[in-house]
MIKOL-352947 format. One record per residue (C-alpha): residue in three letters; residue number from 1; z, y, x. Coordinates in Angstrom, 3 decimals. Example, Ala and Ser with C-alpha at 12.3 -4.5 7.8 and 13.67 -1.06 7.14 Angstrom:
2
ala,1,7.800,-4.500,12.300
ser,2,7.140,-1.060,13.670
***
This chain:
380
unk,1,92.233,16.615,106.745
unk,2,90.287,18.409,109.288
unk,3,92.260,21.921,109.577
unk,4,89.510,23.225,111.698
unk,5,87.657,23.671,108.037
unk,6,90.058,26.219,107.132
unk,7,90.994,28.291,109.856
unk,8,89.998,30.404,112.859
unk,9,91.342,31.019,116.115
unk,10,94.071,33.792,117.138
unk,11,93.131,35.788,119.922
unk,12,96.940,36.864,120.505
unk,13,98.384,36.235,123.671
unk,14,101.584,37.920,124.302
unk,15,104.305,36.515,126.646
unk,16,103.912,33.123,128.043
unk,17,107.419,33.304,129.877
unk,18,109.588,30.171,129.298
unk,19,111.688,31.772,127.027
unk,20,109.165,33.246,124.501
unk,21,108.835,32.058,121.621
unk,22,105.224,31.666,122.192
unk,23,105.793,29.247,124.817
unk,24,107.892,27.446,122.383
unk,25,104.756,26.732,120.091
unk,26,101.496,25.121,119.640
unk,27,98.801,28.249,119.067
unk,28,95.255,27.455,117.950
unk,29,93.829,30.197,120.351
unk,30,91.079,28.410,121.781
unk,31,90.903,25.347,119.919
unk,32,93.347,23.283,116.852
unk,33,96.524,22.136,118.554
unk,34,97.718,18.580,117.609
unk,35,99.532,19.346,114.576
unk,36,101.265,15.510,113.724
unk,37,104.853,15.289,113.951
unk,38,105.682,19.461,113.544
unk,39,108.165,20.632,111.493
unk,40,106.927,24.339,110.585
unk,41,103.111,25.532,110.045
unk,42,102.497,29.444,110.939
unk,43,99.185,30.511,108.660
unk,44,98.259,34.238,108.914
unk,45,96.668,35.201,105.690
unk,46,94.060,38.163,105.075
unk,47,93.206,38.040,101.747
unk,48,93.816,41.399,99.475
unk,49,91.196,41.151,97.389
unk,50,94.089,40.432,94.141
unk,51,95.673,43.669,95.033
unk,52,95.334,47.332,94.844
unk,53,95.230,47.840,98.765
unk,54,91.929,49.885,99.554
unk,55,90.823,49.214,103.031
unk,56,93.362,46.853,104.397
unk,57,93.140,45.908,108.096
unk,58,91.995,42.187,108.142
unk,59,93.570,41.919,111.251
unk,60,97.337,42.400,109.868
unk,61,98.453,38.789,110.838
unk,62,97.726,39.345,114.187
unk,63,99.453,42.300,114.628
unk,64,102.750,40.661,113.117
unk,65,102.492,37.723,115.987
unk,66,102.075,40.262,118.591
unk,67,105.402,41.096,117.864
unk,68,107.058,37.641,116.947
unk,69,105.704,35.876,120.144
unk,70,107.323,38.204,122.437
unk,71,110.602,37.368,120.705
unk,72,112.743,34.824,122.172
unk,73,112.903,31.368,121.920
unk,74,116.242,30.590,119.490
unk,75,118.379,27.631,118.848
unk,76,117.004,23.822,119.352
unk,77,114.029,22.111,120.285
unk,78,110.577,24.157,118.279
unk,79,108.370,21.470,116.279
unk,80,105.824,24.327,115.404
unk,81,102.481,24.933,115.080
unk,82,100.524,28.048,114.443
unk,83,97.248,27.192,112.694
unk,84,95.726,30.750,112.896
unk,85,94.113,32.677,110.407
unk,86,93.571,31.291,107.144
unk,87,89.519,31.835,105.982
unk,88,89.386,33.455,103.049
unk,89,86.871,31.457,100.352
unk,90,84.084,33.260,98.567
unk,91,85.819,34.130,95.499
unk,92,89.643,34.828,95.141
unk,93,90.375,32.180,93.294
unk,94,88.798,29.722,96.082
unk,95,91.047,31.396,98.052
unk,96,93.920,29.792,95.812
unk,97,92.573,26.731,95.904
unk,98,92.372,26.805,99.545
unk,99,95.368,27.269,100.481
unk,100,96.822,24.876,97.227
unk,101,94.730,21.841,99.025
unk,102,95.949,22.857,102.724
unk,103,99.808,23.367,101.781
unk,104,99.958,20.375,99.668
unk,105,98.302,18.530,102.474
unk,106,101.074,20.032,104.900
unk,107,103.866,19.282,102.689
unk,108,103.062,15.787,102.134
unk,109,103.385,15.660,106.423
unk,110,106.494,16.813,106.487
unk,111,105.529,20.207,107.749
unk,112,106.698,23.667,106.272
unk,113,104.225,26.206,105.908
unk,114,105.080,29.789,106.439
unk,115,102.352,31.980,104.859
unk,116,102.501,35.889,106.327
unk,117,100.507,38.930,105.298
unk,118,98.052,39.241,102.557
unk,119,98.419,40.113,98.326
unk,120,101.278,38.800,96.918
unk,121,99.170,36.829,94.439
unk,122,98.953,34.453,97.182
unk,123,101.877,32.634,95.939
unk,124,99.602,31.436,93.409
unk,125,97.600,28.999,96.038
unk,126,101.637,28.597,97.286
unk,127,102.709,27.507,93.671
unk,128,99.493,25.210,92.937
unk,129,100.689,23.330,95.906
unk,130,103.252,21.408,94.287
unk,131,101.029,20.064,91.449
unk,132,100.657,16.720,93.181
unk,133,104.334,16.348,93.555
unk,134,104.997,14.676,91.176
unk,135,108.403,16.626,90.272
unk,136,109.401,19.834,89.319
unk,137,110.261,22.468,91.141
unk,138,112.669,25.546,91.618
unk,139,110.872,28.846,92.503
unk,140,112.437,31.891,94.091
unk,141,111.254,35.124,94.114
unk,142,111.860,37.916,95.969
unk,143,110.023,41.209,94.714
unk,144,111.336,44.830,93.774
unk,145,108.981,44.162,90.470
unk,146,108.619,41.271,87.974
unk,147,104.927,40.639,87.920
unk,148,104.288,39.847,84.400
unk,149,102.306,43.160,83.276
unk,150,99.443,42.943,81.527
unk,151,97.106,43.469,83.891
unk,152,93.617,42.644,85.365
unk,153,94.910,42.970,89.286
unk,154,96.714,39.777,89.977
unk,155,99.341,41.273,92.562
unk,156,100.571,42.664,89.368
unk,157,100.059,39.895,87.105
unk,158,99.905,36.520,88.788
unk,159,103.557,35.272,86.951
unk,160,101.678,35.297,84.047
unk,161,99.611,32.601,85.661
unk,162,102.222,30.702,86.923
unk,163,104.554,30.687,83.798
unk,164,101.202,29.287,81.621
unk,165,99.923,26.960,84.172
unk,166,98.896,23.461,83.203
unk,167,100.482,20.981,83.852
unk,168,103.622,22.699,84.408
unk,169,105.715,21.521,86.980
unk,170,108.142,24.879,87.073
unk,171,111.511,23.826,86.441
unk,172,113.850,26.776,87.007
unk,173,112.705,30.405,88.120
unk,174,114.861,32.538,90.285
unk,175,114.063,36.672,90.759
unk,176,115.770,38.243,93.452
unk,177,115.831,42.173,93.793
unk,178,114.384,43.374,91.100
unk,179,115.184,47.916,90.500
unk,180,115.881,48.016,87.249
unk,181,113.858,51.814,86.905
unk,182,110.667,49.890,88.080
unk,183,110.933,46.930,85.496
unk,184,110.014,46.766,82.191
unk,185,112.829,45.634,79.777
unk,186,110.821,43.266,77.976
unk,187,110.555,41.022,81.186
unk,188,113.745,40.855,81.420
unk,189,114.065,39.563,78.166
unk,190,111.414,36.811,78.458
unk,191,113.151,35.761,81.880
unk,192,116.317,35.333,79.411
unk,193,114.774,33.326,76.789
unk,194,113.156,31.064,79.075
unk,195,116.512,30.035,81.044
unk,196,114.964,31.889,83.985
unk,197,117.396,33.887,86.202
unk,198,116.988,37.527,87.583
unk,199,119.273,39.386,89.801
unk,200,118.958,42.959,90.328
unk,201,119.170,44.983,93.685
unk,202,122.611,46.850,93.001
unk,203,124.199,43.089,92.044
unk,204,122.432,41.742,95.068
unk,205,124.062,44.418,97.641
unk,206,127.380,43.936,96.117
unk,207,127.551,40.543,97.881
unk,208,124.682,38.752,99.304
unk,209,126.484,36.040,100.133
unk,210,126.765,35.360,96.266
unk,211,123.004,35.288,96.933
unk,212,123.440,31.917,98.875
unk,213,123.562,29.631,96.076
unk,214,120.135,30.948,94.276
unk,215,118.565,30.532,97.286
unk,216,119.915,27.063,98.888
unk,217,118.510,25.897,95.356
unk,218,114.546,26.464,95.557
unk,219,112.432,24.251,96.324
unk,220,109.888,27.500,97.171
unk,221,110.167,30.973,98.029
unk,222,107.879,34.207,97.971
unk,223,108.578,37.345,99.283
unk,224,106.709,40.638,98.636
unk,225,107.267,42.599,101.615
unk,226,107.815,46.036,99.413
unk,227,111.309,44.489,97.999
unk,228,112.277,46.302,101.392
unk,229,113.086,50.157,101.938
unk,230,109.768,52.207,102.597
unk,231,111.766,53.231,105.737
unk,232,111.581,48.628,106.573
unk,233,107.949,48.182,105.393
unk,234,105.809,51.488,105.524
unk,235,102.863,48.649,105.580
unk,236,104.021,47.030,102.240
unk,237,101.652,48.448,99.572
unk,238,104.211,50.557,96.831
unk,239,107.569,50.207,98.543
unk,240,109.771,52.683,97.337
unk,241,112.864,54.736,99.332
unk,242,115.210,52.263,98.019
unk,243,115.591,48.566,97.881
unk,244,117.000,45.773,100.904
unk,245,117.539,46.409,104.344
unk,246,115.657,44.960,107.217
unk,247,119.474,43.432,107.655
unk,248,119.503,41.691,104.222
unk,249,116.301,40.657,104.640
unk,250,116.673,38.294,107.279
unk,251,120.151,37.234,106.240
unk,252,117.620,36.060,102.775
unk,253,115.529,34.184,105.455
unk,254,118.503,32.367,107.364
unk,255,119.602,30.845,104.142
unk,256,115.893,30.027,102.860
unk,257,115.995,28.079,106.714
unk,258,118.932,26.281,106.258
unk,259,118.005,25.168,102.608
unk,260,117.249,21.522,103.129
unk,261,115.038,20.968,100.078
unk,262,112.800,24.248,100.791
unk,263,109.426,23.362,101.335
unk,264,107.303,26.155,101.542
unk,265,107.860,30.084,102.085
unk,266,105.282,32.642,101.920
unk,267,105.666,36.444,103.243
unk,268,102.928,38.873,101.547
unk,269,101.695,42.321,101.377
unk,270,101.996,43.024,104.669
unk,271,99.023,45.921,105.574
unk,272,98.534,46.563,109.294
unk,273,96.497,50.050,108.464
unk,274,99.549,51.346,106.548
unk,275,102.064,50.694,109.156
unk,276,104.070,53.221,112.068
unk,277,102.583,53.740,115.308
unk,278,104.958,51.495,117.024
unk,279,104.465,48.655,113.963
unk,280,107.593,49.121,112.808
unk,281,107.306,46.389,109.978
unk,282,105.742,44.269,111.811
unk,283,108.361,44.201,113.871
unk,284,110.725,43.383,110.705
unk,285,108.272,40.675,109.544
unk,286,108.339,39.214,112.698
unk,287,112.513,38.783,112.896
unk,288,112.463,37.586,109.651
unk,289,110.417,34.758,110.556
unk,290,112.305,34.181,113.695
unk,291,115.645,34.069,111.646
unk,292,113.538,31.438,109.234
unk,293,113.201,29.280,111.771
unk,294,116.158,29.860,113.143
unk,295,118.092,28.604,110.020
unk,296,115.927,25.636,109.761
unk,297,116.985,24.192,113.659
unk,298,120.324,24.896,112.125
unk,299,120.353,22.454,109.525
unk,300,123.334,20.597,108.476
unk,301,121.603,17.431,106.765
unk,302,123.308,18.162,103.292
unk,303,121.625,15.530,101.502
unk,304,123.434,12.141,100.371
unk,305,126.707,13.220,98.396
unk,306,127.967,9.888,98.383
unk,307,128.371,9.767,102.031
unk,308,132.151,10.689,103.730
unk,309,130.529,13.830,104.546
unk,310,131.696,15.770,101.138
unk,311,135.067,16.972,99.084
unk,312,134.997,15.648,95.640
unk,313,136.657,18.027,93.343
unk,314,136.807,17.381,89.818
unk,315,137.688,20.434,87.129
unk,316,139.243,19.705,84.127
unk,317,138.067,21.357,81.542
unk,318,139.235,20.018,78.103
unk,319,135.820,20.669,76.385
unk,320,132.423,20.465,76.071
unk,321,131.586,19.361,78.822
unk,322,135.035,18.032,79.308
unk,323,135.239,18.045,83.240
unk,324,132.829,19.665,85.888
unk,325,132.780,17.797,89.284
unk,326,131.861,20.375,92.458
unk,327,131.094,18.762,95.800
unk,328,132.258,20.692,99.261
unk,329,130.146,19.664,102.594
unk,330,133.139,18.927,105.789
unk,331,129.572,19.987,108.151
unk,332,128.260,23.118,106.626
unk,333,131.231,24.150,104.141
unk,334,128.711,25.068,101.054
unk,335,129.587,23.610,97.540
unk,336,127.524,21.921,95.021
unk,337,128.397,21.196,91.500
unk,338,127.213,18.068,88.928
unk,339,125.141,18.452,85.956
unk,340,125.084,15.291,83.856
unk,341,121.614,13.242,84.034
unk,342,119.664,12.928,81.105
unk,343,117.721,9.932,80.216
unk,344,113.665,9.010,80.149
unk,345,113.089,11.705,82.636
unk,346,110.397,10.104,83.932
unk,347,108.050,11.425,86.550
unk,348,110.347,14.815,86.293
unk,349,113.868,13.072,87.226
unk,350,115.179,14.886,90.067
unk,351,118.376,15.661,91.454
unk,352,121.428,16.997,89.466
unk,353,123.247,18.690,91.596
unk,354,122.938,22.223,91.781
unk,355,123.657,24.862,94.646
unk,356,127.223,26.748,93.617
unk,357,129.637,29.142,95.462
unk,358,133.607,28.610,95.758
unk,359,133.236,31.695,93.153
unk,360,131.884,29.216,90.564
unk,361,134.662,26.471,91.072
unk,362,137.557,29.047,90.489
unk,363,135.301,29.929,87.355
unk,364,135.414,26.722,86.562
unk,365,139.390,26.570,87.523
unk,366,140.081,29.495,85.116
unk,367,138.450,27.281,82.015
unk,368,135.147,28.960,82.365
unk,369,131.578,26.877,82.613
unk,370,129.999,28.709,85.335
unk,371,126.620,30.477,84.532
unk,372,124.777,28.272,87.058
unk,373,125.777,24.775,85.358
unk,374,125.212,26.684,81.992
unk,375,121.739,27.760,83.134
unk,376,120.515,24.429,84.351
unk,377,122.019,21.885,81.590
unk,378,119.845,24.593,78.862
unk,379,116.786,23.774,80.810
unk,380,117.504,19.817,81.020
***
């Protein structure tokens, strides 16, 4: 794939000092760096035509790397490219497709793509990315609303899309940070009925670490920028007074890094004309890319649980099902529990073993089946 197609330059050029991280990174700034072999892809995004921003500042990408290259370098040796700004197609919907066909094409390389800035109905082209996976997927979402209204805008609407979509390839659905006095009960109740999971802010505050699990299990993330306090992101469109903190915000990001089967992670609704003099969320966008990255050169390799590397624990349970077997990693110290496989899968097998906290093995120690395993074997 030529990349050039789909992208234009940056003109940002911050801090070249050795131990910037723009001098840790390949920047298409004059011409498309060599791009084989990287681990992460950097794509600034401008479209807002699928939300209700009026005049948005079509240079809002480039504001957020003015503050993320003059961050330091972090931990390990960068693999990353930034691509520049992603060109918009004619329509909104070629948009989509876009960014579907360029994704898909940097997933299948190995690469992660990092989307930042633009409508939050971006996650559509994210989402259309996987259709040529050949599996299904586990999507997290991270949004102080569930988009499922009944709407023409698609900010406000696109889940609709995504929950209908042809083939469908969505295997579980995760919603993070949701305000309860912003969401419409009947969403809630469709999110129940389909298996789908949806964790409110208050729960989420309680203990984010609890959080760990949900997201060490997507294969995808999204992340509308307004989930944050209006004092975090003035420049995400409709953020309200309350929600997370710039703090639990990037603590979200380290664990979306260090999940080994994420793939993909898009940032949206980030609106350079709305923000502080001194681009205060900008500033916040830009750490919580950093501490992306960051958890990704910190992987532990938590892949092959037949390897020396893992605790086998096995839970008797006396029931249906009559034992539950959890998995502990000696490198990283996160726990995993078994679902049994199902036959004639087919294209759709994938792994059984689901992310779990130590919470969920003294559940399962007390004679409960934890909600997780419950969740995922109703889905199966």
């Amino acid at each position: 794939m030529d990349l050039k197609m789909f992208f234009d330059p940056t003109p940002v050029d911050v801090d070249t000092s050795a131990s910037s991280f723009q001098s840790s990174i390949y920047v298409n700034n004059e011409k498309m760096p060599d791009h084989e072999g990287m681990d992460i892809a950097l794509i600034g995004l401008s479209e807002y035509r699928g939300s209700e921003n009026g005049e948005p500042d079509q240079r809002s990408a480039d504001v957020v790397r003015s503050q993320l290259y003059a961050l330091k370098k972090g931990y390990g040796d960068y693999g990353i490219v930034d691509l520049g700004n992603f060109r918009n197609g004619p329509q909104l919907e070629d948009t989509y497709l876009r960014l579907k066909e360029v994704c898909a094409y940097l997933m299948d390389k190995g690469m992660i793509p990092i989307l930042f800035g633009g409508g939050n109905d971006l996650v559509l082209g994210q989402y259309y990315s996987y259709e040529s996976a050949s599996k299904l997927i586990s999507m997290l979402n991270v949004d102080q609303n569930i988009d499922l209204q009944d709407d023409e805008i698609p900010s406000k609407s696109y889940l609709n899309k995504i929950f209908s979509h042809e083939p469908n390839y969505l295997f579980n659905y995760s919603h993070l940070a949701h305000q309860s006095y912003l969401t419409n009960q009947k969403d809630l109740e469709l999110i129940d009925r389909l298996s789908f999971e949806a964790t409110r802010l208050g729960t989420l505050k309680e203990n984010i670490r609890e959080m760990e699990p949900l997201v060490r299990d997507a294969d995808m993330l999204s992340f509308d920028l307004a989930a944050l306090q209006s004092s975090y992101a003035p420049a995400a469109f409709d953020s309200k007074p309350y929600g997370l903190t710039g703090e639990e915000a990037c603590q979200l990001c380290w664990y979306a890094g260090q999940n080994e089967k994420l793939s993909s992670i898009g940032l949206y609704n980030y609106d350079a004309s709305l923000d502080s003099k001194n681009v205060k969320n900008a500033f916040v966008l830009s750490t919580m890319i950093w501490y992306f990255v960051e958890g990704f050169y910190n992987r532990k390799g938590d892949k092959n649980f037949l390897s020396n590397d893992y605790m086998m624990y096995e839970v008797h349970l006396g029931g249906d099902p009559e034992s539950i077997k959890f998995y502990k990693s000696k490198k990283s110290e996160k726990w995993w529990m078994e679902v049994p496989s199902l036959e004639n899968q087919g294209i759709f097998n994938r792994s059984r073993m689901i992310a779990c906290s130590y919470g969920d093995y003294e559940d399962a120690q007390g004679g409960n089946i934890p909600d997780r395993w419950l969740n995922f074997f109703n889905k199966s």
